[in-house]
C-alpha positions in Angstrom: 28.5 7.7 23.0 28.2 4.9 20.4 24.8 4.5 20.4 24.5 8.1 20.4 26.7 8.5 17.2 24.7 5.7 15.6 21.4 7.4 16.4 22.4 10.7 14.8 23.7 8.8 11.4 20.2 8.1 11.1 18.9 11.3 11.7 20.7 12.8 9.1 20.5 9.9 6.6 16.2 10.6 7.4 17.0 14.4 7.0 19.1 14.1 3.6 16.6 11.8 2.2 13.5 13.8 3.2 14.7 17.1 3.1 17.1 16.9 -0.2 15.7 14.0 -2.3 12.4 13.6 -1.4 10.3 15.0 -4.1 12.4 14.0 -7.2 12.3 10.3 -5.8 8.7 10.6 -5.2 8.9 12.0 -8.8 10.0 9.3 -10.7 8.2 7.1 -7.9 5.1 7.9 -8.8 5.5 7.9 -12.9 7.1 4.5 -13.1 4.4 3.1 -10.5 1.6 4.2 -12.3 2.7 2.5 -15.4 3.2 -0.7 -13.7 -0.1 -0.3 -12.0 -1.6 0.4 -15.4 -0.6 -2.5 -17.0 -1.2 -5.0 -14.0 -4.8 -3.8 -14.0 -5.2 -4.5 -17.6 -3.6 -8.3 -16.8 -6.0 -8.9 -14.0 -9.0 -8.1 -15.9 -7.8 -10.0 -18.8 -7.2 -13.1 -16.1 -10.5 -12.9 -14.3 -12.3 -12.9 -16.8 -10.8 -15.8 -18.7 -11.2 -17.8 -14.7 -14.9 -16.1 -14.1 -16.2 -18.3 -18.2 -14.4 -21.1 -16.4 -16.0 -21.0 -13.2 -19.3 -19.5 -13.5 -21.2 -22.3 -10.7 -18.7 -22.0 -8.3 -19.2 -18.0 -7.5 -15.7 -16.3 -8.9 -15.3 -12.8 -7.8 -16.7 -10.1 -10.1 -16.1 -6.8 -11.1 -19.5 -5.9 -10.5 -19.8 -7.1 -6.7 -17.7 -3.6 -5.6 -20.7 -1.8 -6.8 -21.7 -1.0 -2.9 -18.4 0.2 -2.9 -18.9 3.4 -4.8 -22.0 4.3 -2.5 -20.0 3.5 1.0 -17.2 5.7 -0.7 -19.5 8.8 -1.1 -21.3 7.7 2.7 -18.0 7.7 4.3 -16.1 10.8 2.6 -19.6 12.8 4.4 -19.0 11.2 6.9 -16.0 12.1 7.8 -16.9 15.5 6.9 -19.8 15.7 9.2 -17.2 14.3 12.4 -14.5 17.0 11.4 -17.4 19.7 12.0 -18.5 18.2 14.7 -15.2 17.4 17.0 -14.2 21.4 15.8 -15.0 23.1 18.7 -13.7 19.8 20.8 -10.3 20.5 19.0 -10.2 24.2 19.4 -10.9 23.7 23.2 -7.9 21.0 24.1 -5.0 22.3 21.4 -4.0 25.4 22.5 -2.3 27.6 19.5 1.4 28.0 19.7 2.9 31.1 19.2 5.6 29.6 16.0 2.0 28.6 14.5 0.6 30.4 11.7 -2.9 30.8 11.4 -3.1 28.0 8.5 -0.8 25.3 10.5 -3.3 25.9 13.4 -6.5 25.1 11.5 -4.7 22.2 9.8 -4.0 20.5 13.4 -7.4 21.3 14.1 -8.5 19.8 11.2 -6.5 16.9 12.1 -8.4 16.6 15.6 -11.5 16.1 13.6 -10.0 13.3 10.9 -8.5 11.5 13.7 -11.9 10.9 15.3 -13.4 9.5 12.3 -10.5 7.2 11.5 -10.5 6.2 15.1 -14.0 5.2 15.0 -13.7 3.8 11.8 -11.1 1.2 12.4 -12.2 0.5 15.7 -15.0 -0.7 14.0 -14.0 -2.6 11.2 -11.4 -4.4 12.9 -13.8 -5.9 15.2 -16.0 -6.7 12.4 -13.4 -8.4 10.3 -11.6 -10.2 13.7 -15.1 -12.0 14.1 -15.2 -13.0 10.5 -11.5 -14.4 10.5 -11.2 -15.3 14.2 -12.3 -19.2 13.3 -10.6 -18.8 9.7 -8.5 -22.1 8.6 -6.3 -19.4 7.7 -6.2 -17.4 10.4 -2.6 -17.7 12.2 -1.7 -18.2 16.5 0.0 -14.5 15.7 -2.8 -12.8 14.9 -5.5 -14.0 17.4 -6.5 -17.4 15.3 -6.0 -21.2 15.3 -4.9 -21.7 12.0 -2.4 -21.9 9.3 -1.6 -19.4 6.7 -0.4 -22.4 4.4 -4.7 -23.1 4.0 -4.5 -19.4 1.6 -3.4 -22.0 -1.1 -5.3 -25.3 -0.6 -8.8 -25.8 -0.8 -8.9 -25.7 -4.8 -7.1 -22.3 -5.3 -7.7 -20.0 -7.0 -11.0 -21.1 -7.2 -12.1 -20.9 -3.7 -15.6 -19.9 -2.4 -15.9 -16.9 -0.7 -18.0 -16.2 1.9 -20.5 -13.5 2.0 -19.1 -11.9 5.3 -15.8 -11.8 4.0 -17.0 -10.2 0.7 -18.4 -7.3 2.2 -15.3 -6.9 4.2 -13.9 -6.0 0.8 -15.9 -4.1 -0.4 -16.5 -1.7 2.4 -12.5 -1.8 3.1 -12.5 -0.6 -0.7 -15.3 1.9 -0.2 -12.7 3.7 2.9 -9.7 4.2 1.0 -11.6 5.2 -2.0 -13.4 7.6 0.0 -9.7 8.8 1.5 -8.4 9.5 -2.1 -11.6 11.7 -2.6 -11.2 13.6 0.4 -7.1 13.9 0.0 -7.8 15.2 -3.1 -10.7 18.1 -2.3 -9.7 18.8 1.2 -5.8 17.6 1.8 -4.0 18.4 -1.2 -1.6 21.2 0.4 -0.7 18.3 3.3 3.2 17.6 3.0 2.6 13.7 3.5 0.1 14.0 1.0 2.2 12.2 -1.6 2.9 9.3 0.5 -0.7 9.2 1.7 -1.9 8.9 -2.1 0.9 6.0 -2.7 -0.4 4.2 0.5 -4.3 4.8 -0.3 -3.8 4.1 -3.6 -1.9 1.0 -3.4 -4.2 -0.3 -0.5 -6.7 -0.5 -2.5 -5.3 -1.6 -5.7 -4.4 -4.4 -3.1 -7.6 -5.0 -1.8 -9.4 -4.9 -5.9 -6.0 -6.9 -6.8 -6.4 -9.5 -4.3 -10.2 -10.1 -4.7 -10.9 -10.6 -8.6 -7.2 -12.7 -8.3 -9.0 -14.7 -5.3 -6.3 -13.8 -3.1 -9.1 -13.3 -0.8 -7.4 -15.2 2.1 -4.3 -13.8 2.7 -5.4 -10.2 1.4 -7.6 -10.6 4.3 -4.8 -11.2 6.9 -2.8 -8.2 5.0 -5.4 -5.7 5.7 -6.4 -6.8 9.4 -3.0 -6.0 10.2 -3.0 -2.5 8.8 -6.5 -1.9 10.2 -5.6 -3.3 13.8 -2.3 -1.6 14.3 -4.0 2.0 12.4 -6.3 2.2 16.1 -2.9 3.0 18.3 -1.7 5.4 15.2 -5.1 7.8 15.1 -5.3 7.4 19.2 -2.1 9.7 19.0 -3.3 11.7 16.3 -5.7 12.8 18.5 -3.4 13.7 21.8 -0.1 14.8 19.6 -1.0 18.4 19.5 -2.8 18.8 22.7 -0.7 20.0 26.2 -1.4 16.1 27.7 2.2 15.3 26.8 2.6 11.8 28.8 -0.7 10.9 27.8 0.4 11.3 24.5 3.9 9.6 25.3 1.9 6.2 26.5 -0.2 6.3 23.3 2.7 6.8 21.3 4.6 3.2 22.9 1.4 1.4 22.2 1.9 2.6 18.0 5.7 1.4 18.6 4.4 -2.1 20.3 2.2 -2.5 17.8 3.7 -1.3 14.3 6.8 -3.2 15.7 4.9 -6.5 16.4 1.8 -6.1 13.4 3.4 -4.2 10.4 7.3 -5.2 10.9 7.3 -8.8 12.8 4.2 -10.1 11.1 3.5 -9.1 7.7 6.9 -9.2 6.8 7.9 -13.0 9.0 4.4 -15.0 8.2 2.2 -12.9 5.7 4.8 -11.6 3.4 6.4 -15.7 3.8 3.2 -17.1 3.5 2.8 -15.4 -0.3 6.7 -15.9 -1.7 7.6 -19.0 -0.1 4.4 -21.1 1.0 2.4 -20.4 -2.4 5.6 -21.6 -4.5 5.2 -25.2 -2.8 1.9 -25.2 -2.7 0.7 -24.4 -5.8 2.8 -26.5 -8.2 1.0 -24.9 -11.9 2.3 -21.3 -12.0 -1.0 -20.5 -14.7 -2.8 -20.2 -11.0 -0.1 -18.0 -9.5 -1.0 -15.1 -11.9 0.0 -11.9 -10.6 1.7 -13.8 -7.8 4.6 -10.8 -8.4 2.5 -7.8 -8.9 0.9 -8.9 -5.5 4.5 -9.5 -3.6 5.4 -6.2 -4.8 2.7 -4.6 -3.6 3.2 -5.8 0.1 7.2 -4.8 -0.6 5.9 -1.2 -0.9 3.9 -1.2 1.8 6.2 -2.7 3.9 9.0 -0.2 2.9 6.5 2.7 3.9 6.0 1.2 7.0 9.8 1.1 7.6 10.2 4.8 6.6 7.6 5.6 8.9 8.9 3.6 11.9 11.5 5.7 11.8 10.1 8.8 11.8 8.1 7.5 14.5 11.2 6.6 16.3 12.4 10.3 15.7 9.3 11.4 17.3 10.2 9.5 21.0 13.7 11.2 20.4 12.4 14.6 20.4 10.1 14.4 22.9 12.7 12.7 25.4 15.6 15.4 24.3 13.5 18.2 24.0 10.1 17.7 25.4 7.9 18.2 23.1 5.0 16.2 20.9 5.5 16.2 17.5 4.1 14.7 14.3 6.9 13.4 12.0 5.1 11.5 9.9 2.7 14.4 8.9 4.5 17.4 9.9 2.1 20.0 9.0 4.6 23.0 10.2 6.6 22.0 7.2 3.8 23.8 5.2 4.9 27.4 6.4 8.8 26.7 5.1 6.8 25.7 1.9 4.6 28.6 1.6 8.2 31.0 2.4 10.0 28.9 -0.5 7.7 29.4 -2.6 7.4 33.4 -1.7 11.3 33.7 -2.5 11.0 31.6 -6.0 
């Protein structure tokens, strides 16, 4: 009964802050962060450029190497275009339509089907490519498949550290993605009801990823987003079985997201990667001129690792539905929740 009591505090504290605060928070959210985004942009440019006149021989990151970036953007966003037309009629043979759909919530979660696939594929892909560039890494930690020690992010002449081709292009086509998701949010998924919190996360991945590479934070950005990228396989694996009538399938799928968001996003980046950049940095790098943007980059992971503990939750929620009522449902990107918008809006 206790546990039970507990449980449904925190379903209603989830509901009151979704349902009845959500969009002023994200509001205000959104103004003040793009003014702090603003203005740490303008810093880093100022920065790398003063480091790139100091250290022309050595390689320092430029501006110009994410030029690929723009064309792998525009290569992925058809892409994914061309794998949603394809896996169509694959979706509208295994999700059956529900009689409480409308007409526009079904094609969404077909539509879904089709993104799934291409983020499943994706991610599949690029975290084996980036595991064999990191899996002999100095850096590279016991936790995350390596030998190494996350305290090597801030020794070998930081921030002036070479980086290697391989890891480079890791960038830059990591860059290329989430651009290419804010382009396809924007033209195809702007009526989504996560699409606020998908913009936030995009958006600040790859600020991140920009951030972290012209501040030649190269090393442990790289441990930040093989994290995201392993533990986003398990999340588009039940993407793809959430609306379909394979409920336990779906079920198992949905434990390996739990074991893995658990363990990657909420043990990990939080315990060693999240350490590694407040504590480790401070007593390794003694001359704080070479921590610049060391707080703009902390902050960063703090968002994303609140997001990740809002959507733990909801993920959490979605086990307790389906073992009090049976059913598969997406929390996180409840795409029913766009009929109650469409019938609020109709009585405005």
């Amino acid at each position: 009964d206790a546990v039970s009591a507990w449980w449904n505090g925190v379903v209603q504290l989830t509901d009151f802050c979704v349902m009845g605060y959500k969009s002023t928070i994200l509001n205000g959210l959104q103004a003040a962060y793009m003014v702090f985004i603003l203005y740490q942009f303008a810093l880093m440019v100022q920065v790398a450029n003063h480091r790139q006149k100091l250290q022309k021989s050595t390689g320092y990151p430029q501006f110009a190497d994410f030029i690929p970036a723009g064309g792998i953007a525009a290569f992925l966003t058809c892409f994914h275009y061309a794998v949603k037309a394809v896996c169509r009629p694959i979706a509208l043979s295994v999700i059956a339509r529900k009689s409480k759909w409308s007409e526009e919530i079904y094609q969404a979660k077909i539509s879904r089907f089709g993104s799934a696939v291409f983020k499943l594929i994706f991610f599949t892909v690029f975290t084996i490519q980036l595991y064999a560039v990191l899996r002999n890494a100095e850096w590279m930690p016991p936790e995350l498949g390596g030998s190494g020690s996350t305290g090597r992010c801030w020794l070998d002449g930081f921030p002036y550290q070479h980086v290697d081709v391989p890891l480079k292009w890791c960038y830059i086509v990591a860059s290329g993605y989430y651009v290419s998701e804010v382009v396809f949010q924007l033209l195809f998924e702007w009526d989504r009801p996560d699409f606020r919190e998908m913009m936030i996360h995009h958006t600040t991945a790859a600020f991140l990823l920009l951030f972290s590479y012209m501040m030649n934070y190269t090393r442990v950005g790289s441990l930040v987003f093989f994290v995201f990228c392993c533990s986003d396989i398990s999340s588009y694996l039940v993407k793809l079985t959430v609306d379909t009538k394979h409920k336990y399938l779906t079920f198992v799928v949905y434990l390996s997201v739990l074991a893995s968001w658990g363990y990657l996003r909420l043990y990990v980046l939080p315990a060693h990667i999240i350490y590694c950049t407040w504590f480790e940095s401070m007593a390794l790098i003694p001359d704080e001129e070479n921590l610049m943007g060391w707080g703009f980059f902390n902050t960063l992971l703090l968002v994303l690792l609140v997001l990740n503990l809002y959507w733990y939750v909801l993920l959490l929620r979605m086990g307790y539905h389906f073992l009090s009522k049976g059913e598969t449902r997406d929390m996180q990107a409840n795409l029913t929740a766009m009929d109650l918008k469409k019938q609020q809006r109709k009585q405005q």
